[in-house]
C-alpha positions as CSV (number, residue, x, y, z in Angstrom):
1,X,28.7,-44.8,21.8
2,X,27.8,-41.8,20.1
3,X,26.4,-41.6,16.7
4,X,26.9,-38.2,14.5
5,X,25.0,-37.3,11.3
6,X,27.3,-35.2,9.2
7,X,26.4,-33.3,5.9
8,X,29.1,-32.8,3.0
9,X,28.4,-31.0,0.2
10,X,30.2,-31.6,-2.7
11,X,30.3,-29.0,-5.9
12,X,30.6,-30.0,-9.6
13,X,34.0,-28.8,-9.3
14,X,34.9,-31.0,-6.9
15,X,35.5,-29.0,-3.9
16,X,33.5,-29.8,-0.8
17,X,32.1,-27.7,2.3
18,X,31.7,-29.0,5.7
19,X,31.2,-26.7,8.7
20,X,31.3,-28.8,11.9
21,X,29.3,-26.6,14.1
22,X,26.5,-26.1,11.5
23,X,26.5,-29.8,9.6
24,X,26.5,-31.9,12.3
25,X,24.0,-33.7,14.2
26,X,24.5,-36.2,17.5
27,X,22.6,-38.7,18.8
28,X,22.3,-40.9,21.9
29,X,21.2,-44.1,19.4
30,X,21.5,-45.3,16.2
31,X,17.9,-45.5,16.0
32,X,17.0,-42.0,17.3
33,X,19.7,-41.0,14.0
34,X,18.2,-43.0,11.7
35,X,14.7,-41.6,12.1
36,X,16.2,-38.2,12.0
37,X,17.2,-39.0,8.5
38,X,14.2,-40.5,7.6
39,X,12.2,-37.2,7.9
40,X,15.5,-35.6,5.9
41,X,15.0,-38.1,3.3
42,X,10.8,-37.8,3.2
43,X,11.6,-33.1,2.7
44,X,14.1,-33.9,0.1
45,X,12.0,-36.0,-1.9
46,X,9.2,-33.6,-1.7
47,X,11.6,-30.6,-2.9
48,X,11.9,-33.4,-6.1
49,X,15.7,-33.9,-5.4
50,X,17.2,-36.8,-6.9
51,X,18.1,-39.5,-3.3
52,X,20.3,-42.2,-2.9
53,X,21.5,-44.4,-0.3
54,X,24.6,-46.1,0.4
55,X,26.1,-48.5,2.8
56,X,29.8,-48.5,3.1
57,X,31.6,-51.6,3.2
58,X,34.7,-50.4,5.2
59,X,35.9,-49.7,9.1
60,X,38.2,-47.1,10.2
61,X,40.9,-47.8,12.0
62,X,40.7,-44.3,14.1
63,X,37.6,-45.4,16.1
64,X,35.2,-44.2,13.7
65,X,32.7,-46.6,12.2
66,X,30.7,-45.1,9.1
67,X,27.4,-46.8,9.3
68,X,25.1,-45.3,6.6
69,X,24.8,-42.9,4.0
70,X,22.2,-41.0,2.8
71,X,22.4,-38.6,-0.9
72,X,20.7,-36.3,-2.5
73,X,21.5,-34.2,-5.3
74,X,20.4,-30.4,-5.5
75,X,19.3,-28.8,-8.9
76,X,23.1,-27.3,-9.2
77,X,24.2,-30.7,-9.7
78,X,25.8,-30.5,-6.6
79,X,25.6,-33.1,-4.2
80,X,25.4,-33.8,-0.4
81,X,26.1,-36.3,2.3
82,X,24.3,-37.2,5.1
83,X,26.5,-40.1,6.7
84,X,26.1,-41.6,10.0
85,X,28.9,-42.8,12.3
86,X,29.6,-44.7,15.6
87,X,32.2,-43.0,17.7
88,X,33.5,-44.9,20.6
89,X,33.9,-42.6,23.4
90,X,36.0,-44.8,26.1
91,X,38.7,-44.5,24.3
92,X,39.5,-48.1,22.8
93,X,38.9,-48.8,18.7
């Protein structure tokens, strides 16, 4: 298993920006990702953002297993997400 931190930024307009070679993070375990957003969460707060968390109640069906979410909304009103997902890398969902 490998588990990915991803950040999506979403605009007031609705359009969203996601780079995949800039906004993504990987990680061995799900620990060693959760602490990594853990130190996200404790600079945001300091920079007086508004944070949120969420846990999603659903499973892909592609092999991709979103596991937590993590929100913060910047002084544009625009808002970003730090999500974390299992991806099963033998090959079998």
């Amino acid at each position: 298993m490998i588990y990915l931190v991803t950040s999506v930024l979403t605009k007031p307009d609705g359009r969203t920006c996601f780079n995949p070679t800039t906004d993504t993070e990987v990680f061995n375990t799900y620990f060693a990702a959760l602490r990594w957003m853990v130190r996200e969460r404790q600079l945001y707060r300091s920079c007086d953002y508004q944070v949120w968390s969420e846990t999603p109640t659903y499973r892909s069906n592609f092999g991709r297993e979103t596991m937590f979410c993590l929100c913060y909304m910047l002084p544009t009103n625009s808002v970003t997400r730090l999500t974390i997902s299992r991806i099963n890398t033998n090959g079998y969902h």
